[in-house]
SERO-4910 file (N, C-alpha, C, O; in steps of 0.05 Angstrom, whole numbers):
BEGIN
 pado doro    nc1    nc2    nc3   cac1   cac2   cac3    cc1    cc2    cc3    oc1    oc2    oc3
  Unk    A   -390    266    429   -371    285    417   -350    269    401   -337    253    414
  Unk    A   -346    272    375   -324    261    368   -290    270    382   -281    290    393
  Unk    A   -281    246    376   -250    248    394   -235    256    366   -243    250    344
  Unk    A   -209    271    374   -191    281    358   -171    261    354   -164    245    371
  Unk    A   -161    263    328   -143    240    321   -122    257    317   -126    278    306
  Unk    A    -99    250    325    -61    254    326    -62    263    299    -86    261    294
  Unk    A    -51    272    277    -27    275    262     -7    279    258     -1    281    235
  Unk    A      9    281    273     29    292    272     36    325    267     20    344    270
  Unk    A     66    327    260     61    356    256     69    360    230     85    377    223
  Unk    A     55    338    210     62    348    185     33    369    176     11    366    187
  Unk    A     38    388    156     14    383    141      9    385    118     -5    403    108
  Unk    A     23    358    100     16    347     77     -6    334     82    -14    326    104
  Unk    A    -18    330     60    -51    312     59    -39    277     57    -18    268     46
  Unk    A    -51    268     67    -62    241     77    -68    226     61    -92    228     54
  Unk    A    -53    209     49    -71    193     28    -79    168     32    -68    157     51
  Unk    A    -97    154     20   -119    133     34   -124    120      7   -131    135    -12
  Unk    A   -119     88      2   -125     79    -11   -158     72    -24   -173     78     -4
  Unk    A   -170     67    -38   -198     55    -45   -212     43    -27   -235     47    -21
  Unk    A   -192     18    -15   -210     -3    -10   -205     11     30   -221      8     48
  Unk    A   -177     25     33   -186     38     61   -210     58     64   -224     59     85
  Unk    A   -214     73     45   -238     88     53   -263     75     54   -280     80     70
  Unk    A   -264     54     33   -292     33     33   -290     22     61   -307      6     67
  Unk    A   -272     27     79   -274     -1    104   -283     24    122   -299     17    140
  Unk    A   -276     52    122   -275     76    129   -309     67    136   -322     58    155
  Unk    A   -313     73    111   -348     76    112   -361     56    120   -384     59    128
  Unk    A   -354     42    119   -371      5    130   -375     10    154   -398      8    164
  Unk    A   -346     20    172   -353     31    200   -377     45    215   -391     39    235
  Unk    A   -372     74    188   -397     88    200   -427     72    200   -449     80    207
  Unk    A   -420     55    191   -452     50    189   -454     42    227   -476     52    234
  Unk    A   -449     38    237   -459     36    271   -470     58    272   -494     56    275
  Unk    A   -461     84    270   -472    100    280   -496    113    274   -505    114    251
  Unk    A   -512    129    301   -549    135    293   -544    154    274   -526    167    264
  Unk    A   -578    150    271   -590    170    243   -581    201    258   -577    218    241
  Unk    A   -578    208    276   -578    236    289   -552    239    291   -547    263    287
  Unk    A   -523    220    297   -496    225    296   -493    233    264   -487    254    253
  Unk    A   -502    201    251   -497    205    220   -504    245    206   -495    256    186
  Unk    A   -514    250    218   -527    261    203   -512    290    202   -508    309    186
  Unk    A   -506    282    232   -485    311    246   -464    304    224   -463    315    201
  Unk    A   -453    292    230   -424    284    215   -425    296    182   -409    311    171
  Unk    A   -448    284    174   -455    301    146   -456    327    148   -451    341    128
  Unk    A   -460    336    164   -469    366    164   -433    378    162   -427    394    146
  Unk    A   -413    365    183   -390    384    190   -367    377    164   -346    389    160
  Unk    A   -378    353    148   -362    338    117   -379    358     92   -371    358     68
  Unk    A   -399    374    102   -407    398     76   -420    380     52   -422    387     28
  Unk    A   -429    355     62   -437    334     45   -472    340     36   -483    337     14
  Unk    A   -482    350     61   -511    347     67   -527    355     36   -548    343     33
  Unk    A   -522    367     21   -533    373     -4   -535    351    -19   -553    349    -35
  Unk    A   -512    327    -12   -518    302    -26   -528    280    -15   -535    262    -31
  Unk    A   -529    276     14   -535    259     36   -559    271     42   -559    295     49
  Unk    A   -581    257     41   -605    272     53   -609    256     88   -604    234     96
  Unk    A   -621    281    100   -625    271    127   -644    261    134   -662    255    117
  Unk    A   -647    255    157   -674    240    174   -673    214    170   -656    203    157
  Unk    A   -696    201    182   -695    175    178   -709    160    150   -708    135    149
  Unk    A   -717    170    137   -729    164    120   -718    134    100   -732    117     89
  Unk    A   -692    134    101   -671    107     92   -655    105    112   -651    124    126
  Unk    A   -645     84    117   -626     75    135   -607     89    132   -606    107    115
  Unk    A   -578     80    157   -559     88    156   -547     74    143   -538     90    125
  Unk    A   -539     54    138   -522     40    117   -523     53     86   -506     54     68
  Unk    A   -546     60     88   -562     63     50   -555    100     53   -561    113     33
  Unk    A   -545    113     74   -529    138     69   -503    131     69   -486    148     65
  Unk    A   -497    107     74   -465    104     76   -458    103     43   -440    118     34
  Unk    A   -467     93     34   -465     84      4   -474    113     -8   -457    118    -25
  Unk    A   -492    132     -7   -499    156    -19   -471    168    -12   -458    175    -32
  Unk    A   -458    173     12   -433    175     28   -407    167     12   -386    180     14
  Unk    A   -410    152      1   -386    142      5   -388    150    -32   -363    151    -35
  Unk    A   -395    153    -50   -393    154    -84   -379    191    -78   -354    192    -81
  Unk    A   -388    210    -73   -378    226    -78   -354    231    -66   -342    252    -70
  Unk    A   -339    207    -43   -320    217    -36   -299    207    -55   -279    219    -63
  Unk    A   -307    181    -60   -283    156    -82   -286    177   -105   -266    190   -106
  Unk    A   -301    183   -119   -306    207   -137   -281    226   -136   -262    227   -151
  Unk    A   -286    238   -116   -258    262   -108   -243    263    -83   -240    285    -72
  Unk    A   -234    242    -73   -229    243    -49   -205    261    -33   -200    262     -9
  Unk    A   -191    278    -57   -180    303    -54   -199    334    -47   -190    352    -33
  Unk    A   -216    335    -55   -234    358    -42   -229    360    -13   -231    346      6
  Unk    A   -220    385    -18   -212    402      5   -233    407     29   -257    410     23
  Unk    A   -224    408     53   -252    411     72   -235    423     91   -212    420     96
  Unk    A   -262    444    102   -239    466    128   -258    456    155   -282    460    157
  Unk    A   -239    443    176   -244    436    197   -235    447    209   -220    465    201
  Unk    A   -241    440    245   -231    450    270   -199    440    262   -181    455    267
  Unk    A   -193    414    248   -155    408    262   -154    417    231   -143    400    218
  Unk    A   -163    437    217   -150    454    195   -164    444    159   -186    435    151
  Unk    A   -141    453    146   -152    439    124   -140    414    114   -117    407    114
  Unk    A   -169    397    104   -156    369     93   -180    356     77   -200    367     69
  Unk    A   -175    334     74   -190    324     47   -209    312     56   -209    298     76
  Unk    A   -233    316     38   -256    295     43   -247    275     54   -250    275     78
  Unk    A   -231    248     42   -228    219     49   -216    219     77   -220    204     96
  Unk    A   -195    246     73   -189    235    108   -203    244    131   -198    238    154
  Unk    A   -226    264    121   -245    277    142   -258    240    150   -257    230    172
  Unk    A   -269    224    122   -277    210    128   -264    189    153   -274    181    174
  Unk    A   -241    185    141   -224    164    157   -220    166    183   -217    149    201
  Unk    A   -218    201    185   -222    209    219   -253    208    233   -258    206    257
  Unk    A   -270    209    212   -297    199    223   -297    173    240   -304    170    264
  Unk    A   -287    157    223   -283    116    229   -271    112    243   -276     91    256
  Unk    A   -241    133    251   -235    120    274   -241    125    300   -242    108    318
  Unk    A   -248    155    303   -266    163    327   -278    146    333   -273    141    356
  Unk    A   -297    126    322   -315    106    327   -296     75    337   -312     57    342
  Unk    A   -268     68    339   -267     48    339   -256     44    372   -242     61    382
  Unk    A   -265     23    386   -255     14    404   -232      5    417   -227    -19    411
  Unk    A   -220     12    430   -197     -8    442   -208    -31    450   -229    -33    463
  Unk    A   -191    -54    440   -197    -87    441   -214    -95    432   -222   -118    438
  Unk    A   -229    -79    410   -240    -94    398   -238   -115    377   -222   -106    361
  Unk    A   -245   -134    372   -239   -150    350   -263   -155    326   -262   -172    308
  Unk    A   -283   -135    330   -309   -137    300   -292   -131    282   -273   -116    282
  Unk    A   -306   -152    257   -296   -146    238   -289   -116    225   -267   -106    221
  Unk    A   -307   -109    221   -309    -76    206   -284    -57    219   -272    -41    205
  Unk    A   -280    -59    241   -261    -48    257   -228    -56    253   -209    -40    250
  Unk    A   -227    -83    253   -204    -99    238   -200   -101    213   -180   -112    204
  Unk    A   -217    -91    199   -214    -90    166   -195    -67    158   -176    -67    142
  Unk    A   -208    -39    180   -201    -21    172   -169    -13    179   -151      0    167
  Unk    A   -171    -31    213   -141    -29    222   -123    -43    194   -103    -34    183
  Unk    A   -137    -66    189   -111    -74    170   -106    -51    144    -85    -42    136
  Unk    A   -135    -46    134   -122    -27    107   -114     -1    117   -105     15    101
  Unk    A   -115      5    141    -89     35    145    -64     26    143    -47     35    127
  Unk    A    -62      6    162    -34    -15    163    -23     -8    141     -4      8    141
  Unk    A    -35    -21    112    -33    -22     88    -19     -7     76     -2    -12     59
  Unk    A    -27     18     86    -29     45     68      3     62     88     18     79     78
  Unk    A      4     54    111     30     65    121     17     78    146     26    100    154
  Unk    A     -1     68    158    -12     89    189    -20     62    210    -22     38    209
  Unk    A    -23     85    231    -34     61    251    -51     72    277    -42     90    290
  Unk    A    -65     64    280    -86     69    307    -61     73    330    -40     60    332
  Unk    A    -68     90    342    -43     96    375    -69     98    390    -89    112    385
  Unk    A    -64     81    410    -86     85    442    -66    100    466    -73    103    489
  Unk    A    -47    107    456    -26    120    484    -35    145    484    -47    155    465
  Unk    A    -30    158    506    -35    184    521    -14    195    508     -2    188    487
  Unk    A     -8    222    528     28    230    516     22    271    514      2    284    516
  Unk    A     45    277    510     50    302    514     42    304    478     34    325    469
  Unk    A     46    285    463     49    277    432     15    293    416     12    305    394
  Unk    A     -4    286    439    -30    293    429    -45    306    454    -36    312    476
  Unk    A    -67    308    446    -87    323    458   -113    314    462   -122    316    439
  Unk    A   -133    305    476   -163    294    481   -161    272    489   -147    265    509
  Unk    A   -178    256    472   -183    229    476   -168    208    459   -166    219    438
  Unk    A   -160    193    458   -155    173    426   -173    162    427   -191    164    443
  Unk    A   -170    141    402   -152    133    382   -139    157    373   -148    179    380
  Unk    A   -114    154    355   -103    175    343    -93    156    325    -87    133    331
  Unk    A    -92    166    299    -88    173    274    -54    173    267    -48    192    253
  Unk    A    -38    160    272     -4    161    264      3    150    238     -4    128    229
  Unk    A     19    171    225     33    165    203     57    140    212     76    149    225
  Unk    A     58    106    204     83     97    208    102     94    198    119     84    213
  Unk    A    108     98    181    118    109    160    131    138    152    119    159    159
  Unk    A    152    140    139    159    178    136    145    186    118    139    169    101
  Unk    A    138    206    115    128    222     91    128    222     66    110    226     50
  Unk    A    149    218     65    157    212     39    153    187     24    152    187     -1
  Unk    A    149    160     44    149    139     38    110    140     28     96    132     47
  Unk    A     95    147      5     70    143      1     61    130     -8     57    127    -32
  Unk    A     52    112     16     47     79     -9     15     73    -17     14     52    -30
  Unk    A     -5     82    -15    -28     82    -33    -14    101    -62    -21     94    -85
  Unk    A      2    118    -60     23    128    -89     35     97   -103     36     88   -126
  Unk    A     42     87    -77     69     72    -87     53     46   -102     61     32   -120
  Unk    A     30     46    -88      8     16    -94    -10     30   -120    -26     13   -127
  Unk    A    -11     52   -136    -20     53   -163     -2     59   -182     -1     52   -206
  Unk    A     16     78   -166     51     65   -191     46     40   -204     39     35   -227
  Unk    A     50     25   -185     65      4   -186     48    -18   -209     57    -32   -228
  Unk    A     12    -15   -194      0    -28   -217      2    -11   -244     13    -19   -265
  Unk    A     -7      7   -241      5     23   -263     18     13   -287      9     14   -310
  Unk    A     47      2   -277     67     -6   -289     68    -22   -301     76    -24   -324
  Unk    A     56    -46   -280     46    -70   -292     25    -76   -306     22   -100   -313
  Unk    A      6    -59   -313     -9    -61   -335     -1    -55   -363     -9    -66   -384
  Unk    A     26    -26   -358     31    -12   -378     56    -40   -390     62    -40   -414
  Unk    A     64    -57   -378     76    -81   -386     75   -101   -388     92   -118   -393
  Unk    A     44   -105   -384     20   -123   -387     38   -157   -372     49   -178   -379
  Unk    A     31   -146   -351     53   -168   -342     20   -178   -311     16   -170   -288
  Unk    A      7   -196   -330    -23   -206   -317    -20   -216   -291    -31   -212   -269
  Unk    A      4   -236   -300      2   -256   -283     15   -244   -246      5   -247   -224
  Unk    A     37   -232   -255     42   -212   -228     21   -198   -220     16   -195   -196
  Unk    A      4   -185   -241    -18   -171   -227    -36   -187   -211    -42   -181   -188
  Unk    A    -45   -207   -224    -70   -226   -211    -50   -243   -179    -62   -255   -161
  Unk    A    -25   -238   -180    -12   -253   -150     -4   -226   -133      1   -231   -109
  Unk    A     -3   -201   -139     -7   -175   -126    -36   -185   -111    -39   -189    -87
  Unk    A    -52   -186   -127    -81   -169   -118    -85   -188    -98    -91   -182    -75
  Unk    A    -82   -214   -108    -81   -239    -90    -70   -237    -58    -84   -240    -38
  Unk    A    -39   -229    -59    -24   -215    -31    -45   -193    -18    -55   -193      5
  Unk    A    -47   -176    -38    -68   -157    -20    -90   -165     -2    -91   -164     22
  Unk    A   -109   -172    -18   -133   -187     -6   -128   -203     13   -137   -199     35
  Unk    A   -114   -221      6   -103   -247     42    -89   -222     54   -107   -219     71
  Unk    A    -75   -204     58    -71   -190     74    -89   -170     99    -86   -166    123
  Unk    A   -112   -158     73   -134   -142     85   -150   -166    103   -162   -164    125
  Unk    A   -147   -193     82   -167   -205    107   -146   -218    138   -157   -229    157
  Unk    A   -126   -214    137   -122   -217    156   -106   -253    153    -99   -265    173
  Unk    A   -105   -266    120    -89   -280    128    -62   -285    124    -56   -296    103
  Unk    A    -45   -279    140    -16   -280    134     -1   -285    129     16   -268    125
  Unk    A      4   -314    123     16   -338    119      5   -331     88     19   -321     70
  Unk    A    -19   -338     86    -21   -333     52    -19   -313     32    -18   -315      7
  Unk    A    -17   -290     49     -9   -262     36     25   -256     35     37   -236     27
  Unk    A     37   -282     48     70   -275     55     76   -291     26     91   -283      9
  Unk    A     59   -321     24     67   -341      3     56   -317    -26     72   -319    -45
  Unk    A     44   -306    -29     35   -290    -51     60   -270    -49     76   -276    -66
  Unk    A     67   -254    -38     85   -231    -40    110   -242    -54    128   -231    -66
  Unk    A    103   -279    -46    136   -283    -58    132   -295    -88    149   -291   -106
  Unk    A    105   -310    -93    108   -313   -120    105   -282   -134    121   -278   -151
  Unk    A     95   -270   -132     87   -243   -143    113   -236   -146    116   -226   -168
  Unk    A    137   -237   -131    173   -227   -130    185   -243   -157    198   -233   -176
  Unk    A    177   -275   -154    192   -289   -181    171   -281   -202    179   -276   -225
  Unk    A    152   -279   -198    137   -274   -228    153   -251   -241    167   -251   -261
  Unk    A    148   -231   -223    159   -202   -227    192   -197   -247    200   -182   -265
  Unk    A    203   -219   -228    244   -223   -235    231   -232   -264    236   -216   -282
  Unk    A    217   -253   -271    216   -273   -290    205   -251   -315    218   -250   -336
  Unk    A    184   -236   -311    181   -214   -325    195   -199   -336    197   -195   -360
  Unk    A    212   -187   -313    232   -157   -326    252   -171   -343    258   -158   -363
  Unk    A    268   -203   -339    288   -209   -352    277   -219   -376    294   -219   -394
  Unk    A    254   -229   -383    243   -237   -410    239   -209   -424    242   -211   -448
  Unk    A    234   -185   -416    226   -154   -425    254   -150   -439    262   -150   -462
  Unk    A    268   -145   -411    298   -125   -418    313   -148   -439    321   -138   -460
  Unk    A    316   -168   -435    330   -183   -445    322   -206   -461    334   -227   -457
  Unk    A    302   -206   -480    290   -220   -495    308   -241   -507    298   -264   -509
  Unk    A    331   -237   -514    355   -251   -536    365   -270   -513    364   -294   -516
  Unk    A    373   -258   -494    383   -280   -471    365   -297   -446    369   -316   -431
  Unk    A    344   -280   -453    322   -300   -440    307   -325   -441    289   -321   -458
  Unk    A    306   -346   -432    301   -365   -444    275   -387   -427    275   -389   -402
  Unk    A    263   -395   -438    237   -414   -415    250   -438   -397    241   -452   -379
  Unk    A    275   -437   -413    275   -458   -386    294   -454   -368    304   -472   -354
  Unk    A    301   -424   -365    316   -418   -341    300   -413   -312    277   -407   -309
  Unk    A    322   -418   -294    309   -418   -275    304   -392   -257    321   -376   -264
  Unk    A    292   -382   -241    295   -362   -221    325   -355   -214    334   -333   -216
  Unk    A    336   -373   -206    362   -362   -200    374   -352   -224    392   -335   -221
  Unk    A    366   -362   -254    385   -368   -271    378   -336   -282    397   -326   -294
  Unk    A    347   -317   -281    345   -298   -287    367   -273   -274    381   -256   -287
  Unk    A    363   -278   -239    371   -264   -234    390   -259   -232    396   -238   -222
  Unk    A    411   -280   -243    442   -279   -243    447   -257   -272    465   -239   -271
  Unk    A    429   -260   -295    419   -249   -321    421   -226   -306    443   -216   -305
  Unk    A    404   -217   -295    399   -187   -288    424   -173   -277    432   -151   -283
  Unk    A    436   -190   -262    469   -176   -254    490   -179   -270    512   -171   -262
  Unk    A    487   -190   -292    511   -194   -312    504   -178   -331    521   -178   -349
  Unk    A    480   -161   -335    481   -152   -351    464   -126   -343    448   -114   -356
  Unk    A    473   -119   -318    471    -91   -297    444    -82   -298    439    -59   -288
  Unk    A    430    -91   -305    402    -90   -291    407    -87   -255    412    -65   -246
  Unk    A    407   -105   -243    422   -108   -214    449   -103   -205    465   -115   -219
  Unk    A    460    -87   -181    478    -85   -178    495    -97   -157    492    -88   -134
  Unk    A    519   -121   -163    527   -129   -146    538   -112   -133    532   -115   -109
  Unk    A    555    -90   -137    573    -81   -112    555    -68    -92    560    -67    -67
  Unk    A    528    -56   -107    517    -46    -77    497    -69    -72    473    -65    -68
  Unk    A    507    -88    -72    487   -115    -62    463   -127    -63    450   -138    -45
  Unk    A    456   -122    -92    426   -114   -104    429   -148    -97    418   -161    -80
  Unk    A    448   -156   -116    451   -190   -125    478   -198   -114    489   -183    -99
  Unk    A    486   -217   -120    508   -246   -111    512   -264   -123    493   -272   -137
  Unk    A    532   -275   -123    539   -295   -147    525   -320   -117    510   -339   -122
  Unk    A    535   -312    -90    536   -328    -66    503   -333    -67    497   -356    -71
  Unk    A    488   -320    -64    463   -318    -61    456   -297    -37    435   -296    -26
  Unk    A    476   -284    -33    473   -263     -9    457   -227    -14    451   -211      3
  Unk    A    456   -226    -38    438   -196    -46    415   -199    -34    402   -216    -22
  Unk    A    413   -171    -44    389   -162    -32    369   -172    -43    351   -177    -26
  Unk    A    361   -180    -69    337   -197    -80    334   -224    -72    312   -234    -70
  Unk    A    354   -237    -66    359   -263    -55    348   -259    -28    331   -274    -18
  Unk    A    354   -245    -20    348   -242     12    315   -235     17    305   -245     37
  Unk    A    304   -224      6    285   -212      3    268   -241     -2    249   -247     13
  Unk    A    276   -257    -23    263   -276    -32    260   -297    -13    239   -308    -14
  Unk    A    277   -305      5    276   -321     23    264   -304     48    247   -317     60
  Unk    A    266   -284     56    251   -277     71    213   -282     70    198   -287     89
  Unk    A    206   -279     43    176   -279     30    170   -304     39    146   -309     38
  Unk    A    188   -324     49    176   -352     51    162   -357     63    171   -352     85
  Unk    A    138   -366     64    112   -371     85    125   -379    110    116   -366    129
  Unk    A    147   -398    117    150   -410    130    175   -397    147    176   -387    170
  Unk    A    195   -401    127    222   -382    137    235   -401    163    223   -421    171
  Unk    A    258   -391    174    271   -413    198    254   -419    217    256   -442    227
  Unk    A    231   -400    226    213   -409    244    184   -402    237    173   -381    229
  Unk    A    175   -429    242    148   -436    219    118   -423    238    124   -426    262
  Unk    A    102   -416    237     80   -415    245     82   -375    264     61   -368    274
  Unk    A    105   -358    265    101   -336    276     96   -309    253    106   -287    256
  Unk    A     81   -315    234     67   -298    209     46   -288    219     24   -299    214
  Unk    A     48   -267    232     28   -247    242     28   -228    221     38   -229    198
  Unk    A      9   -199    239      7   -178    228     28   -158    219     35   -153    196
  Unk    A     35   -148    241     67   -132    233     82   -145    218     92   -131    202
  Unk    A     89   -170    217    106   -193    202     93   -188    173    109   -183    155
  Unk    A     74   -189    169     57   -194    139     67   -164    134     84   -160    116
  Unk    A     55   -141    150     58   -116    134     79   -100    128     77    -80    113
  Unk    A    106   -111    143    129   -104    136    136   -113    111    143    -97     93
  Unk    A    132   -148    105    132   -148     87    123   -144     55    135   -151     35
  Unk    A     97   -130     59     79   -122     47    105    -90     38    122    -88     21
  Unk    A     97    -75     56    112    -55     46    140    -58     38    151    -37     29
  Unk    A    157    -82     41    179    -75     26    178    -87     -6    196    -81    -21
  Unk    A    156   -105    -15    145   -118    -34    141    -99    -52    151   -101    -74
  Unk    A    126    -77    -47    113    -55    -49    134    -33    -65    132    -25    -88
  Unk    A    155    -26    -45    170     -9    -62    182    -17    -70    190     -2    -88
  Unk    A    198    -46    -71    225    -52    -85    211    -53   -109    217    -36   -126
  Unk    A    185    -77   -114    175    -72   -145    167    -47   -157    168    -46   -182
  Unk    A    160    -30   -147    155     -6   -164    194      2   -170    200     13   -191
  Unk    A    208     -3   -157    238     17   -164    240     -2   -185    239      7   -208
  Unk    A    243    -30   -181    252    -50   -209    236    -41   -233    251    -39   -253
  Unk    A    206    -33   -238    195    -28   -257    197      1   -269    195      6   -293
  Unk    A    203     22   -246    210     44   -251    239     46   -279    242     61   -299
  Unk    A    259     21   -266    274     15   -279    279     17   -312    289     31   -329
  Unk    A    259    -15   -304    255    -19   -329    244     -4   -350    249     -9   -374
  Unk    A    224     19   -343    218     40   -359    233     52   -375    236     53   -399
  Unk    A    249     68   -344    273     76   -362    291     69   -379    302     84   -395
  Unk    A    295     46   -376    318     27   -399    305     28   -423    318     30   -444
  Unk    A    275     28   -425    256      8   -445    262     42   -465    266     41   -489
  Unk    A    262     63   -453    256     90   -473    282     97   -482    281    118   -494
  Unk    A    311     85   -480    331     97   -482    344     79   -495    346     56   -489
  Unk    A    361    101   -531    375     71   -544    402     77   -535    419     87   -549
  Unk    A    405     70   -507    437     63   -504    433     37   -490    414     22   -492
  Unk    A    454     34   -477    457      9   -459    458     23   -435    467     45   -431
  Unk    A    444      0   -416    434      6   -394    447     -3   -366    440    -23   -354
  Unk    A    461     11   -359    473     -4   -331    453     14   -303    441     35   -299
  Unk    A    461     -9   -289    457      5   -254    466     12   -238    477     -8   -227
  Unk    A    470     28   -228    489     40   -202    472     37   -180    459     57   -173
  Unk    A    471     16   -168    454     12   -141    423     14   -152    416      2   -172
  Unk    A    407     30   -136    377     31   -147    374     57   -167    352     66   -173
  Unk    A    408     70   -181    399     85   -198    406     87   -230    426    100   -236
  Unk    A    394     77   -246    394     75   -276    419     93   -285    423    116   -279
  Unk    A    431     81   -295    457     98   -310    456     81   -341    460     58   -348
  Unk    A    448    107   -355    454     99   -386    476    115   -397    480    140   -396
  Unk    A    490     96   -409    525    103   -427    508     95   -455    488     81   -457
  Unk    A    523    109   -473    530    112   -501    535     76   -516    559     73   -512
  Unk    A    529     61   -524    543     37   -529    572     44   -546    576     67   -553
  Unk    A    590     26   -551    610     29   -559    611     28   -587    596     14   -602
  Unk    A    633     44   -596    624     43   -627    648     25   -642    647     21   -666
***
């Protein structure tokens, strides 16, 4: 019998990155031709998944898995209500995963929920009902970061800014695989590429190649891109970008404790601060005034005449 997964008591839809639902489905492949098949039947798929044994289970995972990446908003009415193909799927995958396990396919998927803002719960509790695993949003609601992770590239395509993209994708991947240390050293060049970007954009006239990282971001607060009073920046080196940046350090005051939660905290704060900075810069880039900041919110004045 499949086990019921937690949600909470929201009911907004669930969103699930690409490469989480691909890890989604890698899962199911354990399971028999006669579970598989059930499962198709209660996902309303079966018209496109053919049954029996006739092909493997893996080779329905892949028939499986195109029409969901396809639409993975399609609505589906279950026993815990209505919700979307991808996360019918994702509650498929975790029903199937073990406590203590360490197979890969199982750890792939724990990390790309991680990713996305959720997390496997094995606790009991007045909180849920059945069996677990359960399914927890960690994250608030509002915070949607498979949203916040195609913003963001988004942005950076629309500002063709490569080289941040190719040390993003970089962080990602060492992250999904699980290595930390090298997904912490990527989050932070991906941060100076990023600074090094917006101040050559916004500020072309005062930008120059041979300044340095610090020398941008002092740029960005003198000329309100960043806001010292609410502690974006520092003349000291004490803002919040500074801080942030030394945090990203592989190494940091104590060398070798770059785990998981460690990586994905910092993952998610990597995550939204660059999408608000680029969000930014949008707005500056469409507006002929001058551009100041009031903390993380764009304030454009009139220039002076």
């Amino acid at each position: 019998m499949r086990q019921p997964i937690w949600r909470g008591n929201t009911e907004e839809e669930l969103q699930f990155t690409r490469a989480t639902i691909l890890a989604g489905a890698v899962l199911l492949e354990k399971m028999t031709q006669a579970k598989f098949d059930q499962m198709i039947q209660r996902l309303s798929l079966d018209n496109q998944v053919p049954s029996g044994d006739a092909i493997s289970v893996p080779k329905k995972v892949v028939q499986l898995s195109h029409p969901v990446l396809l639409n993975p908003h399609q609505p589906l009415v279950t026993k815990e209500g209505l919700i979307t193909v991808a996360e019918a799927l994702i509650r498929e995958a975790v029903a199937l995963m073990c406590h203590g396990s360490t197979e890969s396919p199982q750890e792939h998927l724990r990390r790309c929920l991680e990713r996305d803002g959720f997390d496997v719960s094995w606790d009991g509790g007045a909180c849920a009902q059945g069996t677990p695993p359960w399914l927890r949003c960690s994250l608030p609601s509002n915070v949607n970061l498979p949203q916040v992770d195609n913003e963001l590239h988004a942005l950076l395509k629309y500002f063709d800014m490569q080289i941040a993209i190719a040390h993003l994708d970089q962080a990602i991947d060492c992250h999904t695989r699980g290595d930390w240390a090298a997904a912490i050293a990527q989050f932070r060049t991906f941060i100076e590429q990023l600074v090094n970007d917006i101040s050559a954009k916004a500020f072309p006239g005062q930008d120059a190649a041979s300044h340095t990282l610090n020398n941008r971001i002092q740029l960005l607060g003198k000329e309100g891109f960043l806001s010292e009073p609410r502690g974006e920046w520092g003349n000291d080196g004490k803002g919040y970008i500074q801080g942030l940046l030394r945090m990203l350090h592989s190494e940091g005051a104590h060398p070798g404790i770059s785990d998981d939660e460690h990586s994905t905290f910092k993952f998610h704060l990597t995550l939204i601060t660059a999408r608000t900075l680029l969000r930014r810069l949008q707005k500056a880039r469409f507006k002929p005034f001058t551009a100041r900041c009031d903390g993380w919110n764009l304030v454009v004045c009139c220039p002076s005449r």
